[in-house]
TIGUTI-554643 format. One record per residue (C-alpha): x, y, z; residue number from 1; residue in three letters. Coordinates in Angstrom, 2 decimals. Each point is the difference from the previous one (the first is absolute). Example, Ala and Ser with C-alpha at 12.3 -4.5 7.8 and 13.67 -1.06 7.14 Angstrom:
2
((12.30; -4.50; 7.80); 1; "ALA") ((1.37; 3.44; -0.66); 2; "SER") 
***
This chain:
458
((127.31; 112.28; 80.13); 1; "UNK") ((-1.92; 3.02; -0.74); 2; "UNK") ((-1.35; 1.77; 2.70); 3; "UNK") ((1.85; -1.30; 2.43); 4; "UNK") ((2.22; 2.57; 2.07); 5; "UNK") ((3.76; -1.57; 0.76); 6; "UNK") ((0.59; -1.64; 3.11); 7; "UNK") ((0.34; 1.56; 2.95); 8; "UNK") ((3.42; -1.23; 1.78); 9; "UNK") ((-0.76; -1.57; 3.05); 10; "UNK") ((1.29; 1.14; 3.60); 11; "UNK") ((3.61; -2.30; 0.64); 12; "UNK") ((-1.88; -1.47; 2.71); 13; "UNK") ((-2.70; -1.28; -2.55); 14; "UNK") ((2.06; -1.08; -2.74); 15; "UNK") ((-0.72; -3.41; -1.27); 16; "UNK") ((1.33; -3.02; 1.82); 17; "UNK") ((0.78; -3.34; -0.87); 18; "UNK") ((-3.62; -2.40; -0.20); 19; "UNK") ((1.76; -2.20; 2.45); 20; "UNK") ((-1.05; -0.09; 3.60); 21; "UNK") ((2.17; 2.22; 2.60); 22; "UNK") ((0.08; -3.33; 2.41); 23; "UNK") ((-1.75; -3.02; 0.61); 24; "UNK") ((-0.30; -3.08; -2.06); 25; "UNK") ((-2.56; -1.83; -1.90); 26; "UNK") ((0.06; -4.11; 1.08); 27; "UNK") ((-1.39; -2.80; -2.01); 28; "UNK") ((0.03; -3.36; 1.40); 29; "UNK") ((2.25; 1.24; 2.92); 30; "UNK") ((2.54; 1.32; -2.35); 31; "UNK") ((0.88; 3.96; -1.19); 32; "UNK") ((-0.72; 0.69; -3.16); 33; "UNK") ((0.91; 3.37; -1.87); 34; "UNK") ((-2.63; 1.03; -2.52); 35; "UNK") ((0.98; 2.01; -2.85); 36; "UNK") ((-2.93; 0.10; -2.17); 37; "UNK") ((-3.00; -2.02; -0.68); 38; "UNK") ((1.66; -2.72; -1.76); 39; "UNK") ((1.75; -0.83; 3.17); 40; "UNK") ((-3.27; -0.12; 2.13); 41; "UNK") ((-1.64; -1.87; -2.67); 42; "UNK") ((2.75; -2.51; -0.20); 43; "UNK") ((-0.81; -0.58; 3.70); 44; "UNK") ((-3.49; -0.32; -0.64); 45; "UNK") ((-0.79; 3.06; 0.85); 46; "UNK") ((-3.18; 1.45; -2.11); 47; "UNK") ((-2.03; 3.44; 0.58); 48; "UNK") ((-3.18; 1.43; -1.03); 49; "UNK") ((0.75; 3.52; -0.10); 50; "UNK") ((-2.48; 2.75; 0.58); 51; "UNK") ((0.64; 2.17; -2.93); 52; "UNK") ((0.14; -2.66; -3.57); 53; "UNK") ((2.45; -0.93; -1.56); 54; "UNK") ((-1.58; -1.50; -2.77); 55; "UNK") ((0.78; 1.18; -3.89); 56; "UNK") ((-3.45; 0.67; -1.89); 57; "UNK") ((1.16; -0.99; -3.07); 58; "UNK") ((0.81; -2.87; 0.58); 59; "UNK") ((-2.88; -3.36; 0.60); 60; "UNK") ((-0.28; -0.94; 3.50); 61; "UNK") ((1.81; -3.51; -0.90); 62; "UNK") ((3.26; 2.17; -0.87); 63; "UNK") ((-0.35; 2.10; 3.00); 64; "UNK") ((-0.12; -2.85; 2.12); 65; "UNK") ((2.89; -1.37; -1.14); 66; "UNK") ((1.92; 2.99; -0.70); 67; "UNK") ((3.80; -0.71; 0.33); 68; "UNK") ((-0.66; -3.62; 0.17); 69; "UNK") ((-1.41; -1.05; -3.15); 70; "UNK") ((0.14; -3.85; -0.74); 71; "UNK") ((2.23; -0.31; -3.28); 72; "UNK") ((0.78; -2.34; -2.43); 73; "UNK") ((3.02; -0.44; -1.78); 74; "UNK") ((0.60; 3.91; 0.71); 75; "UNK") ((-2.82; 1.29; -0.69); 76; "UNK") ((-3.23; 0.85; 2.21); 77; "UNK") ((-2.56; -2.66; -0.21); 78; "UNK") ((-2.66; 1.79; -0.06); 79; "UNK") ((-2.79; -2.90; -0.10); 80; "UNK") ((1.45; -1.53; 2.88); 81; "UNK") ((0.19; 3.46; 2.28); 82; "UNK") ((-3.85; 0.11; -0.45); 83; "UNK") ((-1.02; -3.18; 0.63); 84; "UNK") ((1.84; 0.57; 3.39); 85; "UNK") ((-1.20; 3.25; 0.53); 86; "UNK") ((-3.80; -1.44; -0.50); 87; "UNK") ((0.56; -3.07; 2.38); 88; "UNK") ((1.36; 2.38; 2.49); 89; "UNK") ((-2.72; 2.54; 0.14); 90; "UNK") ((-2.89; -2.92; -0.18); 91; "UNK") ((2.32; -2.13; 2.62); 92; "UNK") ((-0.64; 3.79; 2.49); 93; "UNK") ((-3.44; 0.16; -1.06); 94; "UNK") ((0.85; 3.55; -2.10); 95; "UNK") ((-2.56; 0.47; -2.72); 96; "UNK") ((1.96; 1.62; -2.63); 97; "UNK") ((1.08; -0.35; -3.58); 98; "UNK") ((3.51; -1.01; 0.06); 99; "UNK") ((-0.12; 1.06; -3.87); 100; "UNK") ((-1.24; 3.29; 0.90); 101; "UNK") ((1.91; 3.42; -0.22); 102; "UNK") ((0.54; 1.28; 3.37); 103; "UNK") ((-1.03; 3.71; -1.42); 104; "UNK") ((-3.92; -0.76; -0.61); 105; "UNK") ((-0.10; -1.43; 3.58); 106; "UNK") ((-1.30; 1.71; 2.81); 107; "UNK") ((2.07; 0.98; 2.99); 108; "UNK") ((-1.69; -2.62; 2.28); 109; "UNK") ((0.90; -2.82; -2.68); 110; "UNK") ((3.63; 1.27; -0.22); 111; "UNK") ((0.43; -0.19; 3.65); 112; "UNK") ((-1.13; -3.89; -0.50); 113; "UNK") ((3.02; -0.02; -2.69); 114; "UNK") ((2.31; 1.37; 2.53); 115; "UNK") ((-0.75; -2.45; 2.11); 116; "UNK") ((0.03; -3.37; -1.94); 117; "UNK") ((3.99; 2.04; -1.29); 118; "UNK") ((0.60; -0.90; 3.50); 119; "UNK") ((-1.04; -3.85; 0.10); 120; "UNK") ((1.53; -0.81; -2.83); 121; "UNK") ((3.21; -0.50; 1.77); 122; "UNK") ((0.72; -2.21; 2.33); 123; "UNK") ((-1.24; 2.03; 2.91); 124; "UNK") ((1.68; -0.76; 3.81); 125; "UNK") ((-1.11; 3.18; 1.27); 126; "UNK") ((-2.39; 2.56; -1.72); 127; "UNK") ((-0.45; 3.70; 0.84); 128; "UNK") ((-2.67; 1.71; -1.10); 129; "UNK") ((-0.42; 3.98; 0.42); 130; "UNK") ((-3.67; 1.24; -0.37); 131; "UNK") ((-1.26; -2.62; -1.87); 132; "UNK") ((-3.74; 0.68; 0.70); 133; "UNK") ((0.41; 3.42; -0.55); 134; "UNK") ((-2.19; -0.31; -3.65); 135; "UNK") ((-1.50; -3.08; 0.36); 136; "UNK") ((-3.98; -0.88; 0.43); 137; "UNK") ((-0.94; -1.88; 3.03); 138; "UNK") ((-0.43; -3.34; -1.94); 139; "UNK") ((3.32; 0.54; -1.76); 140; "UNK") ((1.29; 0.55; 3.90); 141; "UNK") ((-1.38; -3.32; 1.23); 142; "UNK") ((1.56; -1.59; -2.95); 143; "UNK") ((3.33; 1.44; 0.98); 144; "UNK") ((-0.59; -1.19; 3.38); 145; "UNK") ((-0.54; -3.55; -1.30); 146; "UNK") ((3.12; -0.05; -1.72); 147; "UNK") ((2.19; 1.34; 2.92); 148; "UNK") ((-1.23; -2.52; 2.42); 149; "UNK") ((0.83; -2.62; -2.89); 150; "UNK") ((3.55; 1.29; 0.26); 151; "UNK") ((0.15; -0.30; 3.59); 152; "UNK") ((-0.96; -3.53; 0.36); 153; "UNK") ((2.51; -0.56; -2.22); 154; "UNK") ((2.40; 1.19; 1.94); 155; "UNK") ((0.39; 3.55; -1.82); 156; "UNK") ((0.49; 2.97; 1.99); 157; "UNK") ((-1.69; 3.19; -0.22); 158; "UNK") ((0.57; 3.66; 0.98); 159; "UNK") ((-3.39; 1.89; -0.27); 160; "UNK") ((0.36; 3.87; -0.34); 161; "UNK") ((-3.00; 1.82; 0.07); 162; "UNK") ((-1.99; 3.35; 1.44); 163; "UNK") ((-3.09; -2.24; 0.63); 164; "UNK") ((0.20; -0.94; 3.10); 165; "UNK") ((-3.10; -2.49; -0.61); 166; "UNK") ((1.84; -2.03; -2.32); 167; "UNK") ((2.95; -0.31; 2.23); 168; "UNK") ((-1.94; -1.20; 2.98); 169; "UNK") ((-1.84; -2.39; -2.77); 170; "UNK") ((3.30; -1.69; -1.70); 171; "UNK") ((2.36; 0.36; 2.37); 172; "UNK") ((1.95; -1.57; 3.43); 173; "UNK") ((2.02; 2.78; 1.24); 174; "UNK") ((0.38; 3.52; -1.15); 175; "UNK") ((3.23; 2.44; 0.36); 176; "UNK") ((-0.71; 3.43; 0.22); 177; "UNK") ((1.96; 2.82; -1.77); 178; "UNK") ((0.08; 3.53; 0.87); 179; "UNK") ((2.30; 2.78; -1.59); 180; "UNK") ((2.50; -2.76; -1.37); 181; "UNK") ((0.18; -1.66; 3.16); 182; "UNK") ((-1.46; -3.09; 2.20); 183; "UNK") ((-2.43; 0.90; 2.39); 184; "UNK") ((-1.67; -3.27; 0.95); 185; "UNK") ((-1.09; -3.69; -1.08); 186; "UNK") ((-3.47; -1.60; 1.02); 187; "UNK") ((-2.09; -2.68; -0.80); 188; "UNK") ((-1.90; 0.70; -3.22); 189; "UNK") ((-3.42; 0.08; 2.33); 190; "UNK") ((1.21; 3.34; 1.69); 191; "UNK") ((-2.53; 2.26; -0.21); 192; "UNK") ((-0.23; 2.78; -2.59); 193; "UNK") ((0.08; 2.78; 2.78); 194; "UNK") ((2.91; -1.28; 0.80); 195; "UNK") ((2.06; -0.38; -3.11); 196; "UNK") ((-0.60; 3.23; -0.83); 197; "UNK") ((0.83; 1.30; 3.67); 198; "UNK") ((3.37; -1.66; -1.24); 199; "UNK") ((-0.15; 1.23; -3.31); 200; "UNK") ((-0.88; 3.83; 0.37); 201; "UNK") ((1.54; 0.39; 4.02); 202; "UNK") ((-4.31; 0.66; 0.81); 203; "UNK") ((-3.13; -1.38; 0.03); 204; "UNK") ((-2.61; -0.51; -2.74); 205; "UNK") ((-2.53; 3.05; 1.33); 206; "UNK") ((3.60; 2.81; -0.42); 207; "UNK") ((0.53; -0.55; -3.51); 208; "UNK") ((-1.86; 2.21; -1.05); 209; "UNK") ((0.59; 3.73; 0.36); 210; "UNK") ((-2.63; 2.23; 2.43); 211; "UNK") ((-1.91; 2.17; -2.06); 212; "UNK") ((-0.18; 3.40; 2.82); 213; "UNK") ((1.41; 2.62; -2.62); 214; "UNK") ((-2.70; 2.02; -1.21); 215; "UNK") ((-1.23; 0.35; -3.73); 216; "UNK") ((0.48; 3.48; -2.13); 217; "UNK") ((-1.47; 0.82; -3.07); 218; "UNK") ((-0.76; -2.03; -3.63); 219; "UNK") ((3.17; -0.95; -1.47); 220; "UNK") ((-1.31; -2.61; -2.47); 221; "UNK") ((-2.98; 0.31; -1.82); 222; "UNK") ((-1.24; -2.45; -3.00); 223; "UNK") ((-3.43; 1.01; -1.27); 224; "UNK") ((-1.70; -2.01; -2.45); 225; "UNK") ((2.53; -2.27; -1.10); 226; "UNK") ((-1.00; -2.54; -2.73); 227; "UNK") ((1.75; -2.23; -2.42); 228; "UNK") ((-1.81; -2.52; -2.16); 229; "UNK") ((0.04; -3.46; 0.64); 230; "UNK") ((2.11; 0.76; 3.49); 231; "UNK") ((-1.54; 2.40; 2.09); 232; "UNK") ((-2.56; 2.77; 0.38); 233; "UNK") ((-1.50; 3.05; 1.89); 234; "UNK") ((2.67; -0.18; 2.59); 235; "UNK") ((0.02; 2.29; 2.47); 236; "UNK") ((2.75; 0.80; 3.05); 237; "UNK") ((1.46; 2.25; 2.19); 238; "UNK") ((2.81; -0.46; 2.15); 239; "UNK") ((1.10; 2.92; 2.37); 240; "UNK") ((3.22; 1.32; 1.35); 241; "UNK") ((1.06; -2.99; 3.32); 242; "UNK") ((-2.39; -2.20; -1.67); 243; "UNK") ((0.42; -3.40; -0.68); 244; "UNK") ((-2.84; -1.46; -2.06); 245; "UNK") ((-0.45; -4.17; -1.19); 246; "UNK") ((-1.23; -0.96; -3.12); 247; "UNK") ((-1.41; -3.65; 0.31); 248; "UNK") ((-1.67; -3.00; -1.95); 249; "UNK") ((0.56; -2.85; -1.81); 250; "UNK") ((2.86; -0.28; -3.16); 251; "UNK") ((-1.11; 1.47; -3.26); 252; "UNK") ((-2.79; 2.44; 2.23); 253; "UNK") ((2.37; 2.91; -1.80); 254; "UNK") ((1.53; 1.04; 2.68); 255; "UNK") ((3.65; 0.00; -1.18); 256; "UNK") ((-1.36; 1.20; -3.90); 257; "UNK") ((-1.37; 3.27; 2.66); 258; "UNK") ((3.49; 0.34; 1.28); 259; "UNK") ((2.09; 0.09; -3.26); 260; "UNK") ((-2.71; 2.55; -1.25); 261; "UNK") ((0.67; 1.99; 2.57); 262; "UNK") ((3.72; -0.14; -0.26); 263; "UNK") ((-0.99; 0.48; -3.77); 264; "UNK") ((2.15; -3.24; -1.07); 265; "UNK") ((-3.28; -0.80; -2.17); 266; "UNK") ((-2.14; 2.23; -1.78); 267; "UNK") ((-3.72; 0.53; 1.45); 268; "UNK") ((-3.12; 0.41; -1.93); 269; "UNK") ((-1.86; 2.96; 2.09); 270; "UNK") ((0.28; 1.85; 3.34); 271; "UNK") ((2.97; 1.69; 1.63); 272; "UNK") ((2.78; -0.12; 2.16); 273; "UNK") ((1.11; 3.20; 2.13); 274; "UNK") ((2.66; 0.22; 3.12); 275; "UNK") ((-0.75; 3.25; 2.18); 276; "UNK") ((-2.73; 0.93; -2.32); 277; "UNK") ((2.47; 0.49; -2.46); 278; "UNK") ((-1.13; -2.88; -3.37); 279; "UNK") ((2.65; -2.28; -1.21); 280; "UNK") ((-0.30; -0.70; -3.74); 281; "UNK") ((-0.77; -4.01; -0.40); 282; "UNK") ((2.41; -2.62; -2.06); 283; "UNK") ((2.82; 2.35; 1.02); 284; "UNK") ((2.64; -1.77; 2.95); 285; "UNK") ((2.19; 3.19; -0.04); 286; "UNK") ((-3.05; 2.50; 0.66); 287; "UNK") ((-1.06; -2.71; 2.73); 288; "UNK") ((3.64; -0.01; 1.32); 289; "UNK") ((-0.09; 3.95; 0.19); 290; "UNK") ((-3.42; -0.21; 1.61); 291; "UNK") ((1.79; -2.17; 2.95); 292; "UNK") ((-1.35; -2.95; -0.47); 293; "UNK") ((1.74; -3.36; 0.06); 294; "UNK") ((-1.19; -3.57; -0.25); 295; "UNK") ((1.64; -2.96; 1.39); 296; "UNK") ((-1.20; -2.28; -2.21); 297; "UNK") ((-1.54; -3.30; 0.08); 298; "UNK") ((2.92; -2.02; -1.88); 299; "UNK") ((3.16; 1.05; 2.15); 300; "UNK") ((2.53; -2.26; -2.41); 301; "UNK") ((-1.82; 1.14; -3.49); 302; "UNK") ((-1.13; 3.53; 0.43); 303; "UNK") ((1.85; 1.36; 3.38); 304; "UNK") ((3.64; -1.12; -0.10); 305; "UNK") ((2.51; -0.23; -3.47); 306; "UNK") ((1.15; -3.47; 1.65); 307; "UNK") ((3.26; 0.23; -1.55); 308; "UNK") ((0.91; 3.67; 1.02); 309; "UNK") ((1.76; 0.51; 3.36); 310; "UNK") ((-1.78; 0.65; 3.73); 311; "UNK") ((1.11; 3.49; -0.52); 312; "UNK") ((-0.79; 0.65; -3.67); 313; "UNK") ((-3.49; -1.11; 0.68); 314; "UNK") ((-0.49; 2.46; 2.96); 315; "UNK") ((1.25; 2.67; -2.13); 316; "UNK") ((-2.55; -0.49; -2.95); 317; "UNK") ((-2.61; 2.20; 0.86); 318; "UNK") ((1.87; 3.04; 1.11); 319; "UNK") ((2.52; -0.38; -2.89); 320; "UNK") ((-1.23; 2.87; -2.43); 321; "UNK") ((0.20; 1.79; 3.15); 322; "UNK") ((3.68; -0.33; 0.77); 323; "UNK") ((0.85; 0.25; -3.82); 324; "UNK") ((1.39; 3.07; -1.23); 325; "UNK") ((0.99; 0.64; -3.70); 326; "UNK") ((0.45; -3.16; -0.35); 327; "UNK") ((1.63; -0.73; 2.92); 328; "UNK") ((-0.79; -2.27; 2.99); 329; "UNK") ((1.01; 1.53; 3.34); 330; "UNK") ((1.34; -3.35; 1.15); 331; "UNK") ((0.78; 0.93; 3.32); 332; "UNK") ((-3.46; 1.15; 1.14); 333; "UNK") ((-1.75; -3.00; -1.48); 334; "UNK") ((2.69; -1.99; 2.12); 335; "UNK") ((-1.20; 1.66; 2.92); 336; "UNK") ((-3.42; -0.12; -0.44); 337; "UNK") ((0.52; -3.54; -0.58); 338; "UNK") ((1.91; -0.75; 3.09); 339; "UNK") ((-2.32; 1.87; 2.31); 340; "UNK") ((-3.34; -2.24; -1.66); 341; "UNK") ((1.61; -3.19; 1.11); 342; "UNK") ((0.72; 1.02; 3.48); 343; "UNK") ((-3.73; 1.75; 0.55); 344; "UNK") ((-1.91; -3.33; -1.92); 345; "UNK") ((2.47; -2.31; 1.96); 346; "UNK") ((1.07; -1.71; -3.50); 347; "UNK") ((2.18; -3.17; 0.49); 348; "UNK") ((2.86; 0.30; -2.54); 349; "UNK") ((3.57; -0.69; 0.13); 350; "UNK") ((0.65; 2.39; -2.94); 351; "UNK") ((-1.40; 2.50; -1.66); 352; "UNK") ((0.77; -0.94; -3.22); 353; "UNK") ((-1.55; -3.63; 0.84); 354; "UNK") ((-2.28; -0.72; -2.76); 355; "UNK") ((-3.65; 0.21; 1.13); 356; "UNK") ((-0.83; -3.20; -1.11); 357; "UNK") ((1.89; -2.04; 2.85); 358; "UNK") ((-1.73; 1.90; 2.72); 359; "UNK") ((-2.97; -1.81; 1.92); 360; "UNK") ((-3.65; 1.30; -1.26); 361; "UNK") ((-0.44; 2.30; 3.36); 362; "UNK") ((3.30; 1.88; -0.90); 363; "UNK") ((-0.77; 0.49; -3.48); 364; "UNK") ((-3.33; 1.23; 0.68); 365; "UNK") ((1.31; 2.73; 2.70); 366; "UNK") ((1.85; 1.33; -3.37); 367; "UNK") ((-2.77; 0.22; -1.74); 368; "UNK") ((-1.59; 2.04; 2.43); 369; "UNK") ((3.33; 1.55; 1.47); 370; "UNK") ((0.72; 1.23; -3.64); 371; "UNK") ((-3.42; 1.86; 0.05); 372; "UNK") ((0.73; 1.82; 3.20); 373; "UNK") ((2.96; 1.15; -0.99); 374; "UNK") ((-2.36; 1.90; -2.82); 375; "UNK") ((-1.74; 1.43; 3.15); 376; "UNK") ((-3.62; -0.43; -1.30); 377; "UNK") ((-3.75; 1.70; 1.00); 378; "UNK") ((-1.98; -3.34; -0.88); 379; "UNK") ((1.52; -3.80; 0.82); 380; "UNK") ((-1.57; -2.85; -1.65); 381; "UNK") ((1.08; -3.47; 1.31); 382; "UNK") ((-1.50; -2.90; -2.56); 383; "UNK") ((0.35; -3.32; 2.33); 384; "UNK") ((2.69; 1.37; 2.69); 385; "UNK") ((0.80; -2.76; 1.72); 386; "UNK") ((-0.50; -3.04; -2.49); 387; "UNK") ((2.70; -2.72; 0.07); 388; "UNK") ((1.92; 1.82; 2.99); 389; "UNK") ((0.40; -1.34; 3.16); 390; "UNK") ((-1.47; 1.15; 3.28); 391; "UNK") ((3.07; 2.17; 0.78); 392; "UNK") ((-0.12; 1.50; -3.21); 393; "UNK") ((-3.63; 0.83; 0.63); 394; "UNK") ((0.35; 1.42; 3.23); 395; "UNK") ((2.56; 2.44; -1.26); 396; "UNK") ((-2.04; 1.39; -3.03); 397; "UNK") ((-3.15; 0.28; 2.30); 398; "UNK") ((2.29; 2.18; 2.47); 399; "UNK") ((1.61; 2.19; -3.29); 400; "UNK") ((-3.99; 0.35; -0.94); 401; "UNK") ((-0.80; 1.44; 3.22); 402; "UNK") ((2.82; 2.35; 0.00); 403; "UNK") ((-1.18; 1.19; -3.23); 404; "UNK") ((-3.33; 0.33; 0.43); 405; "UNK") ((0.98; 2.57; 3.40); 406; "UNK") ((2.24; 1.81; -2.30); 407; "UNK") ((-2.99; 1.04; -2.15); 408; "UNK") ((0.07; -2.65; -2.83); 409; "UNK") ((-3.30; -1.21; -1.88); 410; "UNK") ((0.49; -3.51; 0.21); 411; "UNK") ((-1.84; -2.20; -2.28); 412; "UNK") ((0.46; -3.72; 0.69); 413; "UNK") ((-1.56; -3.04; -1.65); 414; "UNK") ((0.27; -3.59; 1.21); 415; "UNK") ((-1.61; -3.48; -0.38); 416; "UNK") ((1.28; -0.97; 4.10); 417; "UNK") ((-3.16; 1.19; 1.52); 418; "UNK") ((1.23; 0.69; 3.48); 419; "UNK") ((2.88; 2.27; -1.31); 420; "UNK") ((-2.50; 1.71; -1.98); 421; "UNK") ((-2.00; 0.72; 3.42); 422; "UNK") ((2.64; 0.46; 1.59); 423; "UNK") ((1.70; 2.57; -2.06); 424; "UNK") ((-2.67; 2.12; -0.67); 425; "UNK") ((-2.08; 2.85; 1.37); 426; "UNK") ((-3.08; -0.79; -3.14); 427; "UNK") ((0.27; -2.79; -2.08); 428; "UNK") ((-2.20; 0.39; -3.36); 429; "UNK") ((-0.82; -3.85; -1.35); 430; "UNK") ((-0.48; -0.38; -3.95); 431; "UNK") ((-1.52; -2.49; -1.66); 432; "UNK") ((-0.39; -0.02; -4.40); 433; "UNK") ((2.08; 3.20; -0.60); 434; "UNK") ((-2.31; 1.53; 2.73); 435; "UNK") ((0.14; 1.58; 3.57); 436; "UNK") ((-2.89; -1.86; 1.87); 437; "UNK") ((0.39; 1.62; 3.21); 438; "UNK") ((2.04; 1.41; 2.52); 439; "UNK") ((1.07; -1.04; 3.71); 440; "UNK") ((1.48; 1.82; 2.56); 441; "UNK") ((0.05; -0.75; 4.05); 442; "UNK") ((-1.83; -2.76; 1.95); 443; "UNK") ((-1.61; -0.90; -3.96); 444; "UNK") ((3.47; -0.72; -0.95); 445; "UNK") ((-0.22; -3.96; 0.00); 446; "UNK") ((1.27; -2.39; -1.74); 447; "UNK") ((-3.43; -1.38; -0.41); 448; "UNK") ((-1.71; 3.11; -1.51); 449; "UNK") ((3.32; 0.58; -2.26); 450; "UNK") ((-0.63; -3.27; -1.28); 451; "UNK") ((-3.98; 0.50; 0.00); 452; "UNK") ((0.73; 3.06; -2.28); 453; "UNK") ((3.07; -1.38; -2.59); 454; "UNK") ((-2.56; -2.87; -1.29); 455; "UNK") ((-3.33; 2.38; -0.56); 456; "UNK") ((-0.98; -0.29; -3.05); 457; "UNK") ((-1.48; 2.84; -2.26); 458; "UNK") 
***
């Protein structure tokens, strides 16, 4: 693949393993079972809704339902058949969507829906599903709701991962609580949320987020007048040297459009962009790169990671021109640098050359951001930090924020979660249209007056 460096071999301790568990056993209906793949589980009745899709967007969502499993006649794939049952599934769950439709023109909420109905269409004995809220609306929630406590009363059972802790409490009857790969605890699902995360994190709600006692130097960042038609305009920000500063308001206000521009992953119509007073030419990633900025961008899985490339040759991405010489790729210092990100972001891999793709969404974000501080950069810009992580996951970002921020970074973050926004930052500026409609720092900093501000109009 061009552009890629080689891998970087692994330390012996690291190298891969066998996908087997160590020990332990997996029972169903009081008897060991040895899984070797999906087939196996499904063959048990085993189905799961995975957080990342696994859908193919060429294909309709009748064909991705059944992939693997197509009804045939005679030998060949009956194709009329396969979408009559794909329709009298989906309206027998209540989905409303097109079973003749290409996956492709749907919208990620709508493939989630296809994701799940893959999973109901076999014969289900226990279902997991892994973030399945994650993209969905609130009415497409409750109708996922309705369909999981169909499933139990008919006898199905369900295991319900999720970083919301509302939805746990709301759907489920007990709750087993994971921390660092292990078992830390099982409640009922009406546990409080301070508690849970007291489980989750090893400390209570009000410590997640870092103090903010180290002082603030000089302008780092400074965006004067930036405007691009139809997305954004007359934007204005500073962020200083310790600083962390929120953007907030509602999707499409422009706030992530503001970010890339300032990365200079899209072009901008007017206005500048300078780090240390010094100005960094617009539309161009490598003069923004030089600059030290870095953006951790919104999409983790479609613009942060190359999902197919190894933990290690994804942490070694940004600082490869670097550690190129002639040519050459000085294998053994991108190995090292590698090595030491995992252990400071506390990265859960067996391997290093594990393929990003099978980590959890917490672990794959830390690369994103991990591969960025190995770059060593002036100004950090976090697009959505903590989406579709768990609590954990959270708490340890917050922490690497806060150590950054003492260490003199300009720390840009944006985020929809409104108390991590507050929570996080020492200003938060709200935009609302492609505009900055005010800015809130101290006792102001509510969630009321954020949300006040991100739905001003004019």
């Amino acid at each position: 693949m061009p552009g890629r460096s080689p891998p970087c071999p692994p330390p012996r301790s690291w190298r891969r393993r066998d996908a087997g568990p160590d020990r332990g056993e997996v029972r169903v209906d009081g008897r060991p079972v040895r899984l070797r793949g999906p087939g196996d589980a499904e063959a048990l009745g085993i189905s799961t809704i995975h957080q990342e899709m696994s859908l193919v967007p060429q294909l309709t969502v009748a064909e991705n339902i059944f992939l693997g499993r197509q009804p045939r006649r005679l030998g060949i794939i009956d194709v009329r058949t396969m979408h009559r049952r794909a329709r009298e599934l989906l309206d027998e769950a209540g989905l409303a969507i097109d079973a003749d439709a290409t996956v492709s023109d749907l919208g990620v909420a709508q493939r989630q829906l296809v994701e799940i109905a893959k999973a109901l269409s076999i014969d289900t004995r226990v279902l997991v599903m892994d973030e399945p809220t994650a993209v969905l609306s609130a009415g497409e929630v409750d109708a996922l709701f309705a369909i999981v406590e169909d499933l139990r009363a008919r006898g199905v059972g369900v295991v319900f991962i999720s970083h919301l802790l509302d939805e746990v409490a709301r759907i489920g009857d007990r709750v087993t609580v994971l921390r660092d790969g292990g078992k830390v605890g099982e409640v009922p699902a009406d546990t409080g949320v301070a508690e849970l995360v007291r489980l989750m994190v090893g400390r209570t709600i009000d410590q997640q987020y870092p103090p903010r006692e180290n002082p603030v130097g000089g302008p780092v960042l400074r965006v004067a007048g930036l405007s691009s038609a139809g997305r954004f305009e007359g934007v204005e920000l500073e962020v200083r040297a310790g600083e962390v500063v929120g953007i907030g308001g509602l999707v499409g206000s422009g706030r992530t459009e503001v970010a890339r521009a300032v990365f200079s992953a899209d072009h901008y119509d007017e206005g500048s962009v300078s780090v240390a007073g010094v100005p960094v030419r617009g539309g161009d990633v490598v003069a923004a790169y030089r600059a030290g900025i870095a953006l951790v961008p919104e999409d983790r899985a479609g613009q942060g990671l190359v999902l197919g490339a190894s933990v290690q040759e994804n942490l070694c991405l940004a600082t490869l021109a670097e550690r190129t010489r002639m040519g050459l790729v000085d294998r053994r210092g991108q190995r090292g640098q590698a090595i030491a990100s995992v252990r400071r972001m506390g990265i859960k891999v067996h391997s290093m050359v594990q393929p990003a793709m099978t980590l959890s969404g917490g672990n794959q974000q830390k690369i994103v951001i991990g591969k960025w501080l190995m770059a060593r950069p002036r100004v950090l810009i976090l697009d959505e930090p903590s989406r579709g992580i768990d609590v954990g996951a959270r708490a340890e970002i917050y922490s690497l924020i806060g150590e950054l921020a003492a260490q003199g970074a300009a720390i840009l973050v944006i985020s929809s979660d409104l108390p991590e926004l507050l929570g996080l930052s020492d200003r938060v500026l709200v935009m609302a249209d492609g505009r900055i409609r005010g800015e809130l720092s101290g006792a102001d900093a509510t969630q009321e007056r954020v949300m006040a501000l991100a739905v001003t109009e004019g």
